[in-house]
C-alpha positions as CSV (number, residue, x, y, z in Angstrom):
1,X,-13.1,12.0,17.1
2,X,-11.7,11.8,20.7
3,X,-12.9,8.5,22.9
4,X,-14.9,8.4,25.1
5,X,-13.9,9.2,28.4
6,X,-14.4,6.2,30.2
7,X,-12.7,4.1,28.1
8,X,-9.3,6.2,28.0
9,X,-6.8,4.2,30.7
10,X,-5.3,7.4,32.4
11,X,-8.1,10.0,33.8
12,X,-6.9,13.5,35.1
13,X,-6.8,13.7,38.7
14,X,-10.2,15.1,41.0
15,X,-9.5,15.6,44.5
16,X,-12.4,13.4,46.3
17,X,-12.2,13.6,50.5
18,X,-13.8,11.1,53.1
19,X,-13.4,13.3,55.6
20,X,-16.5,13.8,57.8
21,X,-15.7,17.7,57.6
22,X,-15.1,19.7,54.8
23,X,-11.5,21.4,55.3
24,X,-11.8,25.0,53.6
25,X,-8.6,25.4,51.1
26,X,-8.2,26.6,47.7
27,X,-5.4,26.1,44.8
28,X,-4.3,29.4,43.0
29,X,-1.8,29.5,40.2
30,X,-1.1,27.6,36.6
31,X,2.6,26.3,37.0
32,X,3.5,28.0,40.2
33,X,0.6,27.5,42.4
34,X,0.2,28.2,45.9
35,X,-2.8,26.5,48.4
36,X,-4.6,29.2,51.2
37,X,-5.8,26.9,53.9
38,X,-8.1,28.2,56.6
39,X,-7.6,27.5,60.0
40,X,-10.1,27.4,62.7
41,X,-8.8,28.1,66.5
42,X,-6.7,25.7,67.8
43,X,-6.3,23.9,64.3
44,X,-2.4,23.4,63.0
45,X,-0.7,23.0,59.3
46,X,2.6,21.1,59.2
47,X,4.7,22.4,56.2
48,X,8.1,22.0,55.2
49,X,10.6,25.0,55.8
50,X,10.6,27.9,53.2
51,X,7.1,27.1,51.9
52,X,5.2,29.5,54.3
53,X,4.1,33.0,51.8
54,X,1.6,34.7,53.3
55,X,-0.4,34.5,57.0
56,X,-2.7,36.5,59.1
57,X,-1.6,38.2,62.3
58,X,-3.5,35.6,64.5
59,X,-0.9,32.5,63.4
60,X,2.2,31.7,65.2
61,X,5.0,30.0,63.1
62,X,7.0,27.7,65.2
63,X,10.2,25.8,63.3
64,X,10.5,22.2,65.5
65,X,12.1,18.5,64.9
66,X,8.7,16.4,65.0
67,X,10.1,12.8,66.3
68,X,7.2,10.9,64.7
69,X,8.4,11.4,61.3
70,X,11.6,9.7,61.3
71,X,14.0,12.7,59.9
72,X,17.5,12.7,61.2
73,X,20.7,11.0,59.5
74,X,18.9,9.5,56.5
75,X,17.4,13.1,55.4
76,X,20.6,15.2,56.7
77,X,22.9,12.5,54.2
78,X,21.0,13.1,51.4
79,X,20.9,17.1,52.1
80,X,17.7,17.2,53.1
81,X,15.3,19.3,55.8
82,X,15.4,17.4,59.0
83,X,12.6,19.8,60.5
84,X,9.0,21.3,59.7
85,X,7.4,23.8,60.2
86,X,4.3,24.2,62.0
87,X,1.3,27.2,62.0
88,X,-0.7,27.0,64.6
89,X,-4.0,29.4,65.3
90,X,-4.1,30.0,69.3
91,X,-6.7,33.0,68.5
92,X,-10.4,33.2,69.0
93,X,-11.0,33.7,65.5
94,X,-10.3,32.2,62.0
95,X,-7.5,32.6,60.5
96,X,-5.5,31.5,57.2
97,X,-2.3,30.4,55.7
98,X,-0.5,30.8,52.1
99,X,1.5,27.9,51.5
100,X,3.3,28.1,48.0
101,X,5.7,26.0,45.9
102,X,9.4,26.2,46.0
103,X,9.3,25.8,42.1
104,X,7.3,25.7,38.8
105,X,5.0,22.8,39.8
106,X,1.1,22.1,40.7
107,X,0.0,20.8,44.5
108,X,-2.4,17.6,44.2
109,X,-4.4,17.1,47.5
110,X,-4.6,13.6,48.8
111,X,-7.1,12.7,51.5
112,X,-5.1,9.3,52.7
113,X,-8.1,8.0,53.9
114,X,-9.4,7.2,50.2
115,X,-5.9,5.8,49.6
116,X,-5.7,3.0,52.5
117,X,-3.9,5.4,54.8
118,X,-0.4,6.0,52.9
119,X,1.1,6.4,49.9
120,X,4.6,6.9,48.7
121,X,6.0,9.8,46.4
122,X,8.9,11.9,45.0
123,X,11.7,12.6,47.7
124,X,10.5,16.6,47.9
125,X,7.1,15.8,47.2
126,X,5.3,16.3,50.5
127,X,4.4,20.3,51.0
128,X,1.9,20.0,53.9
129,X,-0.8,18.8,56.0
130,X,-3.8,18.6,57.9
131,X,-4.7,16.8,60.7
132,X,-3.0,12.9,60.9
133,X,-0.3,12.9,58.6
134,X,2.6,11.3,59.2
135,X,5.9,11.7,56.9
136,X,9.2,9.3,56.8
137,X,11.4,7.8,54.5
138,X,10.5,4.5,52.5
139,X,14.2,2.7,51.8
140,X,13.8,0.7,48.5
141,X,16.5,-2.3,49.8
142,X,16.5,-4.4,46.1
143,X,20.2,-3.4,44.8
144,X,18.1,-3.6,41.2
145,X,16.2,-1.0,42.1
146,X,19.1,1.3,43.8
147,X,21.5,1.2,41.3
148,X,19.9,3.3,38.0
149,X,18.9,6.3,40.2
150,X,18.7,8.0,43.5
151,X,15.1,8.3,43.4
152,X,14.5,4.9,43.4
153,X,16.3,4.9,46.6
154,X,14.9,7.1,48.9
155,X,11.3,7.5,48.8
156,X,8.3,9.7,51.1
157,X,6.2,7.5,52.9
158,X,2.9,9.4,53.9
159,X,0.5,7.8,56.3
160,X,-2.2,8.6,58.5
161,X,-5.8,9.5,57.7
162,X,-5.6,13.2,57.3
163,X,-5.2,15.5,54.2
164,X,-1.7,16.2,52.5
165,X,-0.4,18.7,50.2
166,X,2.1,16.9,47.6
167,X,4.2,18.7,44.5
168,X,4.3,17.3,41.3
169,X,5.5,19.3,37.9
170,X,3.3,19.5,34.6
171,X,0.2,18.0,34.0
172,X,-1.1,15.0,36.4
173,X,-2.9,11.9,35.6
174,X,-4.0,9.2,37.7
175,X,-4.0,5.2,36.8
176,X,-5.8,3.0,38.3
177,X,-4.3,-0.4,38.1
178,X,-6.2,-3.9,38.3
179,X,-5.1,-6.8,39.9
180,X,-2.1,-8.2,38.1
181,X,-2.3,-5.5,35.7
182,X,1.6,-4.0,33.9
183,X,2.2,-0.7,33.8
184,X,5.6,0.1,32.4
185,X,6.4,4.0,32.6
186,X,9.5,6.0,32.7
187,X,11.0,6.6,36.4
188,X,11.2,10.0,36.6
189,X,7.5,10.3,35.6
190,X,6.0,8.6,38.5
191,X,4.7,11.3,41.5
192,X,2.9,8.7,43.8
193,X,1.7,5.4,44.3
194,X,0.2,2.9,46.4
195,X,2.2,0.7,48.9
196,X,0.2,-2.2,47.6
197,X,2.1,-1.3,44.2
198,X,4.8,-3.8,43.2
199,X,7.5,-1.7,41.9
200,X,10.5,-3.4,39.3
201,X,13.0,-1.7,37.3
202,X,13.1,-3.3,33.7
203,X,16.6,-2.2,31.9
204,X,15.6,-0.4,28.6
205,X,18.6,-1.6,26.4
206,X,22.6,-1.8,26.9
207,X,24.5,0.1,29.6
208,X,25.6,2.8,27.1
209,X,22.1,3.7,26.4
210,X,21.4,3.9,30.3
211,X,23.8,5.9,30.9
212,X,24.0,8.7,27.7
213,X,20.3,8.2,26.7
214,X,18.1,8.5,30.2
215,X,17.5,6.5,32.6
216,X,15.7,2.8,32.7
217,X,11.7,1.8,32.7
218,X,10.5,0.7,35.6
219,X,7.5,-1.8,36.4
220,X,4.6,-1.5,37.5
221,X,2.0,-4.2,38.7
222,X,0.0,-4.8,41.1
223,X,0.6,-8.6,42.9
224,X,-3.1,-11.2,42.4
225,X,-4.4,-11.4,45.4
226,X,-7.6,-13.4,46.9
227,X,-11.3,-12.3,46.0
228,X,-12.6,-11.7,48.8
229,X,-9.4,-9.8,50.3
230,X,-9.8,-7.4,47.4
231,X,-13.5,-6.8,47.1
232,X,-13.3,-3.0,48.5
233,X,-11.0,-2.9,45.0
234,X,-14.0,-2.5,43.5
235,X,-15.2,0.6,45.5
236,X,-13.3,3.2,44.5
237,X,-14.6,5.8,46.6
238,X,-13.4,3.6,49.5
239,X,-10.2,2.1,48.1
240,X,-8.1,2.0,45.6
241,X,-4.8,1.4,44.4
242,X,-3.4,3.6,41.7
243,X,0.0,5.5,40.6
244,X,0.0,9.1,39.9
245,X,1.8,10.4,36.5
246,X,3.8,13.2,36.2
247,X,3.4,13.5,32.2
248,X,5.7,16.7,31.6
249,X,8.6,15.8,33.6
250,X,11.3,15.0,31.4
251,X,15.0,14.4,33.8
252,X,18.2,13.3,32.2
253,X,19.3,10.5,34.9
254,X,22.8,9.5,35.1
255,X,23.9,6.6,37.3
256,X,25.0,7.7,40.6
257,X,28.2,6.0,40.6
258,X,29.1,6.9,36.9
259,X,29.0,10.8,38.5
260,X,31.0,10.0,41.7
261,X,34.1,8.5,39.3
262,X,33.9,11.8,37.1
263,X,34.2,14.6,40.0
């Protein structure tokens, strides 16, 4: 007979808010899903480019560099965007916008409020946002932690207290981890965590098998801190610290060097 499920260590992931006002969206789709936001006059969406599927005639779509979020040579050397886009209502009435994934995955919701304000995640991950949400790149400068795999090495760094739209393929799980608590899971598994989150890589055997068999297991814990500095730890509809797992993404990982001597 299955456990109970509060004693299971991974839960599936519920969307909670803290925001004073409800913000009207909905998620459509299995694997391929897409989020329709309403949007009150005046109200905006910030999105990245290509994402935008469907809109009524009241929106205005305007393609811009937004300062605050720290694009430019760091996202145009690794091939990436360096602006969003934004959809703005300047009508008297509601109106609404389809936002849809640029491949097979599911869109998780995050209120950053719940989460102390930011979170990191997947290059790619962030889709869009509500309200105060700010997006930039998170440089992981520990040579351990560079070498296995690019993603280790350039990470999104969401923060502000609004409501962001993140990608993440297969099913999702979320972990809540105690104070000096281990979590070892594979790196290309791992969708979002908490700043607060101690990250390590741990090599899973000889270089042979890093490099033909996948890539290495990183580690997860989260650093003891003081009692009463912690306390809200135990509230956590008010804060918590916790790692999001992406358990159907399976990535052969080669070492980035090993690829750059074979081209």
């Amino acid at each position: 007979m299955a456990a109970p499920f509060f004693s299971t260590p991974f839960q599936p992931y519920v969307y909670q808010s803290h925001q004073g006002a409800v913000i009207p969206f909905q998620i459509l789709g299995g694997e391929a899903q897409m989020v329709q936001i309403m949007l009150k006059p005046q109200e905006k969406i910030i999105a990245k480019p290509g994402s935008m599927c469907f809109m009524s005639g009241s929106i205005e779509m305007e393609n811009v560099l937004i300062p605050e979020n720290e694009v430019g040579v760091w996202q145009w050397f690794f091939g990436k965007a360096v602006t969003s886009v934004i959809f703005r209502n300047p009508g008297p009435s509601d109106g609404f916008v389809g936002i849809a994934t640029p491949s097979l995955a599911r869109i998780l919701p995050i209120d950053l409020a719940k989460f102390g304000g930011e979170i990191l995640c997947l290059p790619d991950a962030f889709l869009c946002s509500i309200n105060d949400v700010k997006v930039s790149n998170a440089l992981d400068h520990r040579a351990r932690n560079v070498m296995p795999n690019i993603e280790g090495f350039l990470r999104q760094k969401l923060t502000g207290q609004g409501l962001a739209f993140i990608l993440a393929g297969g099913s999702v799980a979320q972990k809540v981890l105690e104070v000096g608590e281990v979590l070892a899971v594979d790196v290309s598994c791992i969708v979002a965590l908490n700043t607060t989150v101690n990250v390590q890589i741990k090599y899973n055997g000889p270089v042979r098998r890093a490099v033909f068999g996948g890539s290495d297991i990183p580690k997860h814990e989260r650093e003891s801190k003081v009692l009463c500095a912690d306390c809200d730890f135990l509230f956590p509809g008010i804060c918590c610290d916790c790692i999001f797992i992406n358990l159907d993404r399976c990535l052969n990982l080669f070492f980035f060097f090993f690829l750059f001597f074979l081209y």
